[in-house]
C-alpha positions in Angstrom: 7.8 -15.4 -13.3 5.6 -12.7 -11.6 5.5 -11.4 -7.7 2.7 -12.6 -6.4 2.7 -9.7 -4.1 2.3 -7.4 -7.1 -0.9 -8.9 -8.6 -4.4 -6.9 -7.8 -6.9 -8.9 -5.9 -9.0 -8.3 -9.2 -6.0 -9.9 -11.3 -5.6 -12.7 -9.4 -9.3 -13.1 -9.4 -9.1 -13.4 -13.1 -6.3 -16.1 -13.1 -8.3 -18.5 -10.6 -11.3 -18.3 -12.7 -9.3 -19.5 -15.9 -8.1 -21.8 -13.6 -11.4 -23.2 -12.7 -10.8 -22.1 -9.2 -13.5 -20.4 -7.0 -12.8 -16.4 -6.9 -12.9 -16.7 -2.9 -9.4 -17.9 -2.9 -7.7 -14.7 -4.6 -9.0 -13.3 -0.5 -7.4 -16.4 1.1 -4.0 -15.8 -1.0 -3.9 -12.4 -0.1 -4.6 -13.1 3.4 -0.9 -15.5 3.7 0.5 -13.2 2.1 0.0 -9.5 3.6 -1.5 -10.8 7.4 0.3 -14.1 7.6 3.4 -12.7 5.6 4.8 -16.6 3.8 7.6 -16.7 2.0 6.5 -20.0 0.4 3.4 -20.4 -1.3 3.4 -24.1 0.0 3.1 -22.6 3.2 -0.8 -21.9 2.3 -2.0 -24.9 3.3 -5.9 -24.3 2.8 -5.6 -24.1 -0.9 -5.1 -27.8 -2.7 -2.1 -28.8 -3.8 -3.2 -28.6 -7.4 -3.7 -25.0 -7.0 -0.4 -24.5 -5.0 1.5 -26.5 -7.9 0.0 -23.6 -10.1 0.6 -20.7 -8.8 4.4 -21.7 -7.7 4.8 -22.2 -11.7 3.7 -19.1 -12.1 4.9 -16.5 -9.2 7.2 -16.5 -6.4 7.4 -14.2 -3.5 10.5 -12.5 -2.9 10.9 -12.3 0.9 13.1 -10.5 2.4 15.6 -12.7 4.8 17.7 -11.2 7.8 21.1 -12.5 6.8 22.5 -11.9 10.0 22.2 -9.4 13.0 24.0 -7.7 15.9 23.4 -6.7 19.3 24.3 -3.4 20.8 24.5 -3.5 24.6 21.9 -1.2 24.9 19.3 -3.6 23.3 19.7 -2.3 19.7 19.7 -4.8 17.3 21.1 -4.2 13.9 20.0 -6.3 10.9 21.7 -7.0 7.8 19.0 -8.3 5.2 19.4 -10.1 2.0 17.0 -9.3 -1.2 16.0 -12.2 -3.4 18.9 -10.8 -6.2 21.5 -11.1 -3.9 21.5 -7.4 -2.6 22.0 -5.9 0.9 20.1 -3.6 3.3 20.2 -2.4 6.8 17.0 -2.0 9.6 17.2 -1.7 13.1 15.2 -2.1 15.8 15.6 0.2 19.1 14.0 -0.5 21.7 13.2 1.6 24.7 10.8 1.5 28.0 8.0 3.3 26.1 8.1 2.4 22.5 9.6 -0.4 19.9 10.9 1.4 16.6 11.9 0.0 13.8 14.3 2.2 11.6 14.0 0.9 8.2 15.7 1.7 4.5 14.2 2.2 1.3 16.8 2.1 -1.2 19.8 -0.1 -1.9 22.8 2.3 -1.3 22.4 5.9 -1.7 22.4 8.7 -4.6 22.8 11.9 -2.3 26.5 11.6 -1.2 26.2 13.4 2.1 29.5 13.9 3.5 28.7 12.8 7.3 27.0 9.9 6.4 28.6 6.1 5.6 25.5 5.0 3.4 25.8 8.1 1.2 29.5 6.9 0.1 27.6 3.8 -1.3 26.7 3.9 -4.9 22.4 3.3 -5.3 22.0 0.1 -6.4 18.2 0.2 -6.8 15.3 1.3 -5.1 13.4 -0.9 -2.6 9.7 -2.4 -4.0 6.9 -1.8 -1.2 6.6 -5.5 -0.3 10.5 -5.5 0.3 9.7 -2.6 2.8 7.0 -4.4 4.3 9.0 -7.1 4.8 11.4 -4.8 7.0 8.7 -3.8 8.9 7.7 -7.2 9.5 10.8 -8.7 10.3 11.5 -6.0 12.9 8.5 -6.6 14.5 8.7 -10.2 14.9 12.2 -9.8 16.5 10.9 -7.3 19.1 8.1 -9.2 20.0 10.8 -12.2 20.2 13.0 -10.4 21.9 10.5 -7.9 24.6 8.0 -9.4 24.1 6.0 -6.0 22.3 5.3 -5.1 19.1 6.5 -2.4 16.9 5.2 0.8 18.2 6.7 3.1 15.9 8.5 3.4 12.5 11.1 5.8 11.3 12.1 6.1 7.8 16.0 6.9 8.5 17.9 4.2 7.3 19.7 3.9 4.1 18.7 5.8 0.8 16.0 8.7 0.8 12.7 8.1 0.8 11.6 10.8 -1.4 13.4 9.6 -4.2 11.6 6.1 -3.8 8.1 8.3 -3.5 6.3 5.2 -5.0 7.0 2.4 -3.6 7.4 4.3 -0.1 4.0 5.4 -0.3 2.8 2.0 -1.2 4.3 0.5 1.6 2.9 3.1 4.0 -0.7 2.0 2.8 0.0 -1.3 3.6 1.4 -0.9 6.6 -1.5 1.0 8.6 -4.1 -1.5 6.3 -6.2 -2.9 8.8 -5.5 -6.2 6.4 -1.5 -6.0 7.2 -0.1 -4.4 9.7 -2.9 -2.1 10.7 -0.4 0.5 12.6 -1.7 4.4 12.7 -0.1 6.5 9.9 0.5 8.9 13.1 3.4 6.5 14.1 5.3 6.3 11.1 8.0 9.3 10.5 9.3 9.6 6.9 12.7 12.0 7.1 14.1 13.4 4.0 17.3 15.1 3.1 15.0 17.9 1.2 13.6 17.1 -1.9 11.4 20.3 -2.2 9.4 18.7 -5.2 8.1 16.1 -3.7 8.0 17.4 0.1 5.4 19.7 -1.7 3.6 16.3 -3.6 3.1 14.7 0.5 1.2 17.5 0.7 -0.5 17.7 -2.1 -1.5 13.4 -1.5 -2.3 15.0 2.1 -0.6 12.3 3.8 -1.4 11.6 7.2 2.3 10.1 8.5 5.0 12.7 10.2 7.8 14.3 8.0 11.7 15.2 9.5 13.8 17.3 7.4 17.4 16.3 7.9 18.7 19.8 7.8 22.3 19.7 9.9 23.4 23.5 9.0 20.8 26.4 9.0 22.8 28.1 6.1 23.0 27.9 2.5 27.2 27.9 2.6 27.3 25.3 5.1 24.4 22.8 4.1 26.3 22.8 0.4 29.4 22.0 1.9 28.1 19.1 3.7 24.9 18.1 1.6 24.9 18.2 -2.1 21.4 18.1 -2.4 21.2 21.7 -1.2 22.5 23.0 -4.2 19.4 22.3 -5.8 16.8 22.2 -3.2 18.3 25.5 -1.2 16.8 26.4 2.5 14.3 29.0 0.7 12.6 26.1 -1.8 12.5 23.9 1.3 10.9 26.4 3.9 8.5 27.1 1.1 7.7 22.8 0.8 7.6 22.4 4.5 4.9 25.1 4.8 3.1 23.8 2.0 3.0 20.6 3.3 2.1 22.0 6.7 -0.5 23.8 5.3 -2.5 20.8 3.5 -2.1 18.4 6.3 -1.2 19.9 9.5 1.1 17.3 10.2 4.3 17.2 12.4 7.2 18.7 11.0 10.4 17.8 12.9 14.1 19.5 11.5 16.9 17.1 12.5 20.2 18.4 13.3 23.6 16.9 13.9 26.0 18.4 16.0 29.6 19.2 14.0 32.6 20.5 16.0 33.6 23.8 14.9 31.3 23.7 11.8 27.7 24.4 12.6 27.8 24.3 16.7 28.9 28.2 17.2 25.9 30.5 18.7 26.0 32.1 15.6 24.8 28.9 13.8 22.3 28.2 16.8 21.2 31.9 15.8 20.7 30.5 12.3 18.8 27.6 13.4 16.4 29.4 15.3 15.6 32.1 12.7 14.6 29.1 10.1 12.5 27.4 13.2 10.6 30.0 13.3 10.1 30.1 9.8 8.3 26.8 9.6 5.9 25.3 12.0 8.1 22.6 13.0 7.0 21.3 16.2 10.7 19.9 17.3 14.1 20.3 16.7 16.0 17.0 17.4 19.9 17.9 18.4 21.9 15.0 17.1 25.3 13.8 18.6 27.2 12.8 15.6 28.4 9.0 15.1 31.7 8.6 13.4 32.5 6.6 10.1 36.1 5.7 8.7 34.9 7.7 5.4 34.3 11.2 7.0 37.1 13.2 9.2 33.7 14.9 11.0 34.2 15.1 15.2 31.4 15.6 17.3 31.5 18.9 19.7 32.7 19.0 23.5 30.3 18.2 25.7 30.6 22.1 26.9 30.4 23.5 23.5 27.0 21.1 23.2 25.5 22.0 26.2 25.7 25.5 25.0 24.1 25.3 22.0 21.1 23.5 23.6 20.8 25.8 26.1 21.0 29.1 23.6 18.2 26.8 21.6 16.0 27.0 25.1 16.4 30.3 26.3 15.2 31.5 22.9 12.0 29.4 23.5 12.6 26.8 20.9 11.5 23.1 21.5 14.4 21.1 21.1 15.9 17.5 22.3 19.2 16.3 22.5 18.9 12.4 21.2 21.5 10.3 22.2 22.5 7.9 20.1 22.0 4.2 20.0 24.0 1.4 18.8 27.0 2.8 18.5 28.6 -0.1 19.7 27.6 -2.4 16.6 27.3 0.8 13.6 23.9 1.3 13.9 23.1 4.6 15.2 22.7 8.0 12.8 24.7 7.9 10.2 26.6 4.8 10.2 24.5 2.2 7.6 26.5 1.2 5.2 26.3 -2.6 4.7 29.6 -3.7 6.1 30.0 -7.1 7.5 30.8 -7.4 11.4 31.1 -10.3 13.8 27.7 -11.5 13.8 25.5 -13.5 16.1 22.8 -15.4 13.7 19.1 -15.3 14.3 
């Protein structure tokens, strides 16, 4: 059986004519699907029954369920989904006075084995299709408009697996999303964060993509990034300072570095010093100053609040725009870091 979510408006034109069905109706079965978002083609109710009958023996439409989710008390909520062949993902939505973002995944488990991070000690199980991200997106939004009343404002792509390595179907997704016949949100609120695949950093630009890009860089060295980040080894800070600009270059869009704060292994003024000589390298517009969340799999610490302060404040006498994020969700595993699939108490939908 086929994905009805995967056939062309042109295909499915085609099958309603041998079908003896008007070619008007490939619009209205697009509609359900990508503006009303059914799970069940029954659930089209101004096509006849006939026609319903059909297409369920021929396609389904695999929607992605929330399986269960949890509530931090600072109003993150933390979702585990369920895909139609049995496998698990994470989102979450965070919530704050000014914005609604939804933090969503694109792969099933992770190839990349980063040591600070619980999803990377996952084995990839497969790669997320775009309508399976879509559905994310969509489910996140319903539960902030259930929950605050608002829709999403924003979407980060930071949960598990890396997007770079799903270019395809993350791409796909992203055109559906900021479609004015889906979701219709501006490209220029969706951030796609990488752990630095140069190759295809350089191909964003190259496609001259409109949405934001974060490098998730966490040491500002070659030594230390290899010791904590595998992928470094092939994609060293040279190859990715060369991407960033080249992606900067073709679409002038925001460039943000990420960085997680490690006690007594990349918080020193000497790896401050570090981090602002590659800043400058690059026309990042922000350097985001992460408090690291712990996992049972990783013996990582985060800094003293003395030794953090520090660093932030070496980072701003030397004139370089940076934040210190606080986390969110820590209480329930959802912050940085810390999506990995594992059951918890729950509280159903």
């Amino acid at each position: 059986m086929n994905n009805l979510r995967h056939i062309s408006l042109e295909d499915l034109q085609t099958q309603l004519k041998l079908w003896g069905e008007p070619a008007f109706r490939a619009k209205q079965i697009q509609e359900w699907i990508w503006k009303k978002f059914v799970g069940d083609i029954n659930e089209m109710t101004n096509l006849s029954k006939s026609l319903r009958e059909k297409l369920a023996e021929n396609y389904f439409i695999p929607k992605v369920k929330i399986h269960h989710s949890q509530y931090s008390s600072d109003g993150t909520i933390k979702n585990r989904l369920i895909l139609h062949d049995g496998h698990f993902t994470e989102s979450v939505l965070i919530p704050t006075e000014k914005r609604m973002t939804a933090c969503v995944s694109s792969q099933v488990g992770c190839s990349l084995s980063c040591k600070f991070c619980a999803t990377g000690y996952l084995p990839r199980k497969r790669n997320l299709d775009y309508d399976e991200i879509v559905d994310e997106v969509t489910a996140v939004n319903e539960q902030a408009l259930k929950h605050y009343g608002k829709p999403l404002t924003n979407i980060v792509f930071m949960g598990m697996g890396e997007p770079l390595l799903n270019y395809k179907n993350v791409m796909k997704a992203i055109e559906k999303i900021t479609s004015p016949d889906c979701l219709g949100m501006s490209p220029r609120r969706i951030t796609v964060s990488t752990a630095g695949v140069a190759k295809m950093i350089r191909q964003l630009g190259d496609d001259q993509v409109r949405f934001k890009l974060a490098l998730s860089l966490h040491a500002a060295s070659d030594a230390k990034r290899n010791e904590i980040m595998p992928i470094n080894e092939t994609n060293n800070l040279k190859e990715l300072v060369s991407a960033l600009n080249h992606f900067y270059t073709l679409t002038k869009n925001e460039i943000t570095f990420e960085y997680i704060l490690f006690k007594d292994l990349n918080d020193s003024l000497q790896d401050a010093d570090d981090l602002i000589k590659l800043y400058r390298q690059v026309p990042a517009d922000l350097v985001n100053i992460i408090e690291y969340n712990p996992i049972s799999a990783a013996d990582f610490q985060k800094p003293d609040e003395a030794v953090t302060n520090r660093f932030m404040k070496h980072l701003e006498t030397k004139k370089v725009n940076a934040r210190l994020r606080r986390s969110r969700g820590k209480d329930i595993d959802a912050a940085c870091g810390q999506l990995a699939n594992v059951d918890h108490p729950t509280v159903k939908q």
